[in-house]
C-alpha atoms as a printed R data frame, in Angstrom:
    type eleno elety resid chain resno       x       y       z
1   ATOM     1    CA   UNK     A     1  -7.754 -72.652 -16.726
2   ATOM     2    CA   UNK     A     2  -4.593 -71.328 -16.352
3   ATOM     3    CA   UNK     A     3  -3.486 -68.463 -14.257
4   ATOM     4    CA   UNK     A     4  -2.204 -64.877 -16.169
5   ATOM     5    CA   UNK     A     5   0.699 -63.223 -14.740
6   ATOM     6    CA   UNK     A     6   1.878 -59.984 -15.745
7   ATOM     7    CA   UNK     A     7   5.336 -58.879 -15.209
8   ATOM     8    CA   UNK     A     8   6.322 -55.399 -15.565
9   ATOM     9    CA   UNK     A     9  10.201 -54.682 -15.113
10  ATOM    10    CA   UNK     A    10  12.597 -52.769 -17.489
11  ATOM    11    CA   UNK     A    11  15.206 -55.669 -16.826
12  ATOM    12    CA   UNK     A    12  14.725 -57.513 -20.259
13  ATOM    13    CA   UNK     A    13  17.003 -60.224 -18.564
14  ATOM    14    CA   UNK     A    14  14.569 -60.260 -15.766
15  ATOM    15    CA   UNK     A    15  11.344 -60.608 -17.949
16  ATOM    16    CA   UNK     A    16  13.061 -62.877 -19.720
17  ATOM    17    CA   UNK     A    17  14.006 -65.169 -17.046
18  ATOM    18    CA   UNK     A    18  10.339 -65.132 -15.351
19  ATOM    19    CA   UNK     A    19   8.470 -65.270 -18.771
20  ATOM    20    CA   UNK     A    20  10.387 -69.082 -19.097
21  ATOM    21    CA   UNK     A    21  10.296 -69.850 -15.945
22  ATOM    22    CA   UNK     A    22   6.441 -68.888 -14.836
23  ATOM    23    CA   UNK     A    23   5.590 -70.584 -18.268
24  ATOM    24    CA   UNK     A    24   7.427 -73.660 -17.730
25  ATOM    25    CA   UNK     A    25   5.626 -73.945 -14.144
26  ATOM    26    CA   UNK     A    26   1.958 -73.375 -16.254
27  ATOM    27    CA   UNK     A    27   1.060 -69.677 -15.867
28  ATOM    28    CA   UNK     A    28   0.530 -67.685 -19.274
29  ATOM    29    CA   UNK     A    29   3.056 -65.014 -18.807
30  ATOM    30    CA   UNK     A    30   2.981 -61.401 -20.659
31  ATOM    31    CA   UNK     A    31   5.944 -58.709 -20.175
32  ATOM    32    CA   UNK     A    32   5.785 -54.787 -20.058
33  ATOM    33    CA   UNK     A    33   9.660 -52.881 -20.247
34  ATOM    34    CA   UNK     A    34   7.981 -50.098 -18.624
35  ATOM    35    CA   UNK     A    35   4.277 -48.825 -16.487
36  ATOM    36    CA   UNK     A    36   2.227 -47.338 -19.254
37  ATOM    37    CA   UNK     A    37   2.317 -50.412 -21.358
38  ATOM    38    CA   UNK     A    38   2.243 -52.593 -18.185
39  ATOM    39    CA   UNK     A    39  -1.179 -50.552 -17.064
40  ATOM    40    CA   UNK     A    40  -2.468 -50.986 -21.019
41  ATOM    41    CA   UNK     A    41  -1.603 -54.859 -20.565
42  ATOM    42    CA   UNK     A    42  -3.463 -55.167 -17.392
43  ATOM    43    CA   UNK     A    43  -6.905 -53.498 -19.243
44  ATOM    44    CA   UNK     A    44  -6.190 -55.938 -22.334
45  ATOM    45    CA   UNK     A    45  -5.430 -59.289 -20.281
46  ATOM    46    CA   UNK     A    46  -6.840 -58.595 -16.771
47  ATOM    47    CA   UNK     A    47  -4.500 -60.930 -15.211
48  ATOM    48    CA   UNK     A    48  -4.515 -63.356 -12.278
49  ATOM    49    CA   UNK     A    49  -1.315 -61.245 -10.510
50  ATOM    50    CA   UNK     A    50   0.870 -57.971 -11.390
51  ATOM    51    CA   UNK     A    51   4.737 -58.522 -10.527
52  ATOM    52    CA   UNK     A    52   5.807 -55.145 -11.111
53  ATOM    53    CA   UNK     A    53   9.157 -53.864 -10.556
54  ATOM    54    CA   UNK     A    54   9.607 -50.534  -8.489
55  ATOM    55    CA   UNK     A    55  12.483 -48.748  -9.789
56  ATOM    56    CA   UNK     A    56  12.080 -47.341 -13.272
57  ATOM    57    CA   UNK     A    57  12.041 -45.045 -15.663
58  ATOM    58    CA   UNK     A    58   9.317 -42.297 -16.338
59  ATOM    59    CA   UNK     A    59   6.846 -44.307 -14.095
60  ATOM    60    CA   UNK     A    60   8.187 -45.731 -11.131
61  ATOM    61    CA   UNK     A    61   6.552 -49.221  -9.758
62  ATOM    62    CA   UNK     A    62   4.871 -47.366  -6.680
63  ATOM    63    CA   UNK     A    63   2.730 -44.864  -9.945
64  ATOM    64    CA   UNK     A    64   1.940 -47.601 -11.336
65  ATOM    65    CA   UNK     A    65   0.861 -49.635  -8.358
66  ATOM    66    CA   UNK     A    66  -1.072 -46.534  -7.097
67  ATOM    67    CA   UNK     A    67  -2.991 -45.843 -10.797
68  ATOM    68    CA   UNK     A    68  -4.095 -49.612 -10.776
69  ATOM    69    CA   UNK     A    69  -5.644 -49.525  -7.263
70  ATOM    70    CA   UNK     A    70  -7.552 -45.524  -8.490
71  ATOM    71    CA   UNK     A    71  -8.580 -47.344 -11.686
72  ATOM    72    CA   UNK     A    72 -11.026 -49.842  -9.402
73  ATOM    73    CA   UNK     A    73  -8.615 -53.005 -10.385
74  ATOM    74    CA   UNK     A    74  -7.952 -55.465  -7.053
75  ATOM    75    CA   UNK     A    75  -5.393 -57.711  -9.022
76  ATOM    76    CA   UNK     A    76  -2.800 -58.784  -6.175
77  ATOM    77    CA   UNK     A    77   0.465 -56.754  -6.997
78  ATOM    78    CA   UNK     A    78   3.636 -58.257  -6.367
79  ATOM    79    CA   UNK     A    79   6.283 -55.720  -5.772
80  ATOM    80    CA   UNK     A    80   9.906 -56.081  -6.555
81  ATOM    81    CA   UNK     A    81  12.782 -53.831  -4.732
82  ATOM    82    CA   UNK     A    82  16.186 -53.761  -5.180
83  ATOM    83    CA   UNK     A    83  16.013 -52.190  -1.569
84  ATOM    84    CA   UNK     A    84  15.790 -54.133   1.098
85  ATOM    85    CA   UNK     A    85  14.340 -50.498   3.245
86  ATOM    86    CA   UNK     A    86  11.494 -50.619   5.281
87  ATOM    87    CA   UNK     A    87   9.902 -47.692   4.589
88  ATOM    88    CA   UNK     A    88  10.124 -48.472   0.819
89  ATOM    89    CA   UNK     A    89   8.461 -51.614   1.665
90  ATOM    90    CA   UNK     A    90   5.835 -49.921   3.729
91  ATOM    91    CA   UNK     A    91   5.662 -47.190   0.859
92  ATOM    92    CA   UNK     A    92   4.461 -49.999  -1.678
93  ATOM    93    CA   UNK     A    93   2.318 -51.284   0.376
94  ATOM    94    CA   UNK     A    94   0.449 -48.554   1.386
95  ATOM    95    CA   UNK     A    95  -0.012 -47.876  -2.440
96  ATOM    96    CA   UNK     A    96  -1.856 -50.692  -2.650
97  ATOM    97    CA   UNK     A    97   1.089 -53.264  -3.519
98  ATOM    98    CA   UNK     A    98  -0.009 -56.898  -1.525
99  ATOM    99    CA   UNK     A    99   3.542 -58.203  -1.396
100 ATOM   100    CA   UNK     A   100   7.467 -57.299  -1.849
101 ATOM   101    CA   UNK     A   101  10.531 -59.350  -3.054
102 ATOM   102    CA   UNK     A   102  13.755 -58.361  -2.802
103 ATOM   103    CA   UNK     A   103  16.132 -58.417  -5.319
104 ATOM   104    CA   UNK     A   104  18.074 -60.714  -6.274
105 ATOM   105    CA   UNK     A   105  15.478 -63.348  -5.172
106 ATOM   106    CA   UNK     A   106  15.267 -66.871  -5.375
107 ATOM   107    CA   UNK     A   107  13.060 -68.212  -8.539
108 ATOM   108    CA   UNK     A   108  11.526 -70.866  -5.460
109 ATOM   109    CA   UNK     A   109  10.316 -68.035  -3.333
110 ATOM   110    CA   UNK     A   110   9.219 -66.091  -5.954
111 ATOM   111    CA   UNK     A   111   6.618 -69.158  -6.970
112 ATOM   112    CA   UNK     A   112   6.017 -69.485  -3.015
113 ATOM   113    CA   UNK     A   113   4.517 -65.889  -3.003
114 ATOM   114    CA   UNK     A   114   2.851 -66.597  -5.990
115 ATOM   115    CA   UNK     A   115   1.312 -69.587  -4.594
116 ATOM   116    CA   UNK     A   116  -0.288 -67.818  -1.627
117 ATOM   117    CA   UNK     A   117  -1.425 -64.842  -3.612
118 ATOM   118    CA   UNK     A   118  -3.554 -66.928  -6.114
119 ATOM   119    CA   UNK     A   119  -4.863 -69.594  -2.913
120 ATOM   120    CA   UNK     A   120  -5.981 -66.187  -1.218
121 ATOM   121    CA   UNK     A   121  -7.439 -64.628  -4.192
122 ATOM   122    CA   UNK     A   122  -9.217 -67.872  -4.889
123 ATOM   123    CA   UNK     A   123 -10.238 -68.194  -0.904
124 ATOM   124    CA   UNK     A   124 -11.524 -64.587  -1.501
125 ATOM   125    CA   UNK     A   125 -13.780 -65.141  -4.641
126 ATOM   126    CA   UNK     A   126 -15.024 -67.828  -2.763
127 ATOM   127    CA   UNK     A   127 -16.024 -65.604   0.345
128 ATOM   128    CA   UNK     A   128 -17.575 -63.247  -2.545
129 ATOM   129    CA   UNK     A   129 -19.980 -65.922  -3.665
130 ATOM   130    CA   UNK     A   130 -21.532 -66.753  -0.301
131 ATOM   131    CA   UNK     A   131 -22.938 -63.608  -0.467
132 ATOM   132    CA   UNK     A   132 -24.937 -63.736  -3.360
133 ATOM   133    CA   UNK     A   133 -27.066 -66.821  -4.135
134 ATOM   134    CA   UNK     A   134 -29.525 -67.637  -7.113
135 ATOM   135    CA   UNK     A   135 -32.315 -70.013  -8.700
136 ATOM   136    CA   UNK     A   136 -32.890 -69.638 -12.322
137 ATOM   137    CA   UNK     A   137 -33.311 -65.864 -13.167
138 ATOM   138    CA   UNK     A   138 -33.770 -64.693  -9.029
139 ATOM   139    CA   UNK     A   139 -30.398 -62.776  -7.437
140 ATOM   140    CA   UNK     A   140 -30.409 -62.147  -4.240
141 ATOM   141    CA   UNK     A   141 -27.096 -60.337  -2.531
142 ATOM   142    CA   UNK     A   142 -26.665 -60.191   0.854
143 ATOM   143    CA   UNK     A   143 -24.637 -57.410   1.346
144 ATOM   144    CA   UNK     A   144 -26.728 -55.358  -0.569
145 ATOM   145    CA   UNK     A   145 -29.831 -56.680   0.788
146 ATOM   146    CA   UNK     A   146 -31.294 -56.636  -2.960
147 ATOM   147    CA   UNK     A   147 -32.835 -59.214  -5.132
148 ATOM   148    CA   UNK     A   148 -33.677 -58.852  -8.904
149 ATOM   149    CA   UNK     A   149 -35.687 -61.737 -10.942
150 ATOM   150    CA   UNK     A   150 -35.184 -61.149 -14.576
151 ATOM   151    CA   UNK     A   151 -32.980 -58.315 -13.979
152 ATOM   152    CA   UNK     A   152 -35.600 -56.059 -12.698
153 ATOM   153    CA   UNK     A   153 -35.210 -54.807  -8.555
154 ATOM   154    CA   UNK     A   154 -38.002 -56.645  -6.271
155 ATOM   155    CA   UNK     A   155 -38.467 -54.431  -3.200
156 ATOM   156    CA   UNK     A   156 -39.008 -56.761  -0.124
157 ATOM   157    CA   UNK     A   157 -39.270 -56.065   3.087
158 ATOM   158    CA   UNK     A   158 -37.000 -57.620   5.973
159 ATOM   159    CA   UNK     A   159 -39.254 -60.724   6.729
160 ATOM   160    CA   UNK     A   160 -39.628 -61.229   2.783
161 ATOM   161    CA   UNK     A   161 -36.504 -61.161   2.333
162 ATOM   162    CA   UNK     A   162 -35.007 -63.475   5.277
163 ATOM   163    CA   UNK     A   163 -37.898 -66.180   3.844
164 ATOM   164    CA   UNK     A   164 -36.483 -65.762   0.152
165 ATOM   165    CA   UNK     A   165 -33.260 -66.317   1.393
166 ATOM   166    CA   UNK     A   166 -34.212 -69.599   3.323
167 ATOM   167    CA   UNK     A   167 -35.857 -70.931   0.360
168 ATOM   168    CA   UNK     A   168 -32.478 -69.753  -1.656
169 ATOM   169    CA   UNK     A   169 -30.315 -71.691   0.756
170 ATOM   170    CA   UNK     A   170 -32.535 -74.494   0.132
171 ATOM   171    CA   UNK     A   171 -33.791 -74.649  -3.615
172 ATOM   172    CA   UNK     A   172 -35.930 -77.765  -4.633
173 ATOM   173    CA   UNK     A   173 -36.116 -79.103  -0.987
174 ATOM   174    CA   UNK     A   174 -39.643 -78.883   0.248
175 ATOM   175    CA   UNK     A   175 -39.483 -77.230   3.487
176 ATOM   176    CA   UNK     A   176 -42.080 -77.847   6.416
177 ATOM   177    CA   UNK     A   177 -44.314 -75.060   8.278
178 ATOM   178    CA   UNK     A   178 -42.349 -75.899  11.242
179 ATOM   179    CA   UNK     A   179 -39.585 -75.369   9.526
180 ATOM   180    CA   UNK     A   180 -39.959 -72.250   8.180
181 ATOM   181    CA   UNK     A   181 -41.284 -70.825  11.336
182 ATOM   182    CA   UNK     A   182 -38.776 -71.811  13.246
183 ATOM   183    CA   UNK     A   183 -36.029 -70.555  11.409
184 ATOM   184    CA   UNK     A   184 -37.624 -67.128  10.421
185 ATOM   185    CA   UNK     A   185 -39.913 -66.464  13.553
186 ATOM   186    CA   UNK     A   186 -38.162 -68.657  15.681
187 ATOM   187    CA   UNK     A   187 -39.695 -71.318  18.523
188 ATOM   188    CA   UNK     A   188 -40.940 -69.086  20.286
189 ATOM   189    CA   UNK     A   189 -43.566 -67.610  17.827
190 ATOM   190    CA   UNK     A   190 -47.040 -66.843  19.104
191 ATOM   191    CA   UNK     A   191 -48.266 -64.500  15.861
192 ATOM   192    CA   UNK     A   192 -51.553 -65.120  14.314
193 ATOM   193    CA   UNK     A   193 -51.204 -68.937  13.078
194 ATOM   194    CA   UNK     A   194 -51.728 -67.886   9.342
195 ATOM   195    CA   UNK     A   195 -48.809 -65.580   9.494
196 ATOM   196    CA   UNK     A   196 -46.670 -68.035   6.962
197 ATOM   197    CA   UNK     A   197 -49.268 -67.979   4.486
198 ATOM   198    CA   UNK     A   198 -49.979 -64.687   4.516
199 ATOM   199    CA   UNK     A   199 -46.030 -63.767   3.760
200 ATOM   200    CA   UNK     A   200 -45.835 -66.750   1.406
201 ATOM   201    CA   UNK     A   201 -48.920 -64.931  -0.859
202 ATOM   202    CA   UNK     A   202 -47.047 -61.573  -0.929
203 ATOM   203    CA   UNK     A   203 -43.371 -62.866  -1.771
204 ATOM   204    CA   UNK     A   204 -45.251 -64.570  -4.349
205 ATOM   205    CA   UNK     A   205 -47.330 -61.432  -5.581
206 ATOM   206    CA   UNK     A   206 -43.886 -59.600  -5.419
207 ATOM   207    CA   UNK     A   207 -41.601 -62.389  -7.024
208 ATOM   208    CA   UNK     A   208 -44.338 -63.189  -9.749
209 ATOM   209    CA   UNK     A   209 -44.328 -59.677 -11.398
210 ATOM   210    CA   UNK     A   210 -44.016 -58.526 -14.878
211 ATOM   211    CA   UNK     A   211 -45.749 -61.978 -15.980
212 ATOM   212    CA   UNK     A   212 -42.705 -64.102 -14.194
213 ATOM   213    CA   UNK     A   213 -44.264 -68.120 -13.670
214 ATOM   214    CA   UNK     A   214 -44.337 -69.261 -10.294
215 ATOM   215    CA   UNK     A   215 -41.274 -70.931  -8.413
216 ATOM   216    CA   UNK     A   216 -42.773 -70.919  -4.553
217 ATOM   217    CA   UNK     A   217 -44.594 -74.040  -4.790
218 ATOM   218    CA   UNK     A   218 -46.924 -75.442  -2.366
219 ATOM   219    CA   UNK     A   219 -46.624 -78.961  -1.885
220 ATOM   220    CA   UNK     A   220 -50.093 -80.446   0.277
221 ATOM   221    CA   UNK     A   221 -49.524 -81.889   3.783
222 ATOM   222    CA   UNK     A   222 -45.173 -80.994   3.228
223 ATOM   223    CA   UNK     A   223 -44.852 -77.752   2.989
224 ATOM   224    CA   UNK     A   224 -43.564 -75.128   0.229
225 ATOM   225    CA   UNK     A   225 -40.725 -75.722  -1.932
226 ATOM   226    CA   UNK     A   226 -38.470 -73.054  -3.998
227 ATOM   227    CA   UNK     A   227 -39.028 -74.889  -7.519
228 ATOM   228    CA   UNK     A   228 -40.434 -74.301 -11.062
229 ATOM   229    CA   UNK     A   229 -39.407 -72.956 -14.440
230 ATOM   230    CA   UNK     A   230 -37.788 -69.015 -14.878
């Protein structure tokens, strides 16, 4: 899929030069002469990266870049100067601006920066995932600490919860007692010996709700296994 880039900069020869050159390198490039329709374009075409000019007219690039970051949006926000000023570049990107290019810049660095910006947006969408994991219709999130099966909250408690999670991590392996004591109680365990079971009954009471069909599956002599039909 290709990437979106939106460039916002009242230099027609400047959008003109990026929209050939960013679309001759494989982006899908739109252009904005000035911030309201560049914040309109980033609602209508949520794009990949924002390379938004600061000095203009009526709303200067540091508005804009300040109204994206209130309205909740995380795009990565390339900022272009034509002042090479530190505490303009500091200005920016305390606003919530991610990078700065000085103008006039070279077309190679320009894709450089762009490079990085969509490796670390990508390498952060990735970090995003690891914290939520599923199986058929069951969510869990791990920064929340919540899970939902069919879109409806199942309230677990701490040990529940750290056994869903193992079975999560491990969906359609069957997983030994051992196993599964180890890992959630630990070696060292010296509870009452039906402790697994007992926990294994109530994540199922808990997970099989509202007429849901069973996915924590015993299999004799193995073990249980996170398996089955939503």
């Amino acid at each position: 899929m290709r990437e979106k880039i939106l460039v916002i900069d009242d230099d027609d020869k400047i959008t003109s030069m990026l929209r050939r050159s960013l679309a001759f390198e494989g982006y899908t490039v739109f252009t904005a002469n000035h911030g309201m329709d560049g914040l309109k374009q980033i609602l209508e075409h949520e794009p990949d990266i924002v390379i938004l000019d600061v000095m203009m007219p009526q709303l200067d690039g540091w508005e804009v870049v300040r109204r994206i970051r209130e309205g909740g949006s995380d795009v990565p926000v390339l900022m272009l100067t034509a002042k090479d000023d530190v505490s303009d570049r500091v200005k920016g990107l305390d606003l919530g601006g991610d990078d700065y290019l000085v103008k006039p810049f070279a077309l190679e660095e320009l894709l450089a920066r762009i490079r990085v910006m969509l490796r670390r947006k990508s390498s952060e969408k990735s970090e995003q995932a690891t914290n939520r994991l599923h199986y058929l219709d069951i969510f869990m999130d791990l920064d929340t600490r919540e899970v939902y099966r069919g879109g409806q909250l199942v309230e677990l408690t701490t040990k529940e919860f750290e056994l869903l999670h193992l079975f999560l991590q491990n969906p359609r392996r069957v997983l030994s007692r051992d196993i599964i004591m180890e890992k959630i109680w630990g070696y060292d365990y010296s509870g009452e010996s039906n402790v697994l079971e007992v926990y294994i009954a109530l994540l199922r009471q808990k997970t099989e709700e509202h007429g849901h069909k069973r996915i924590i599956q015993t299999v004799r002599g193995a073990g249980y296994v996170l398996r089955g039909e939503s």
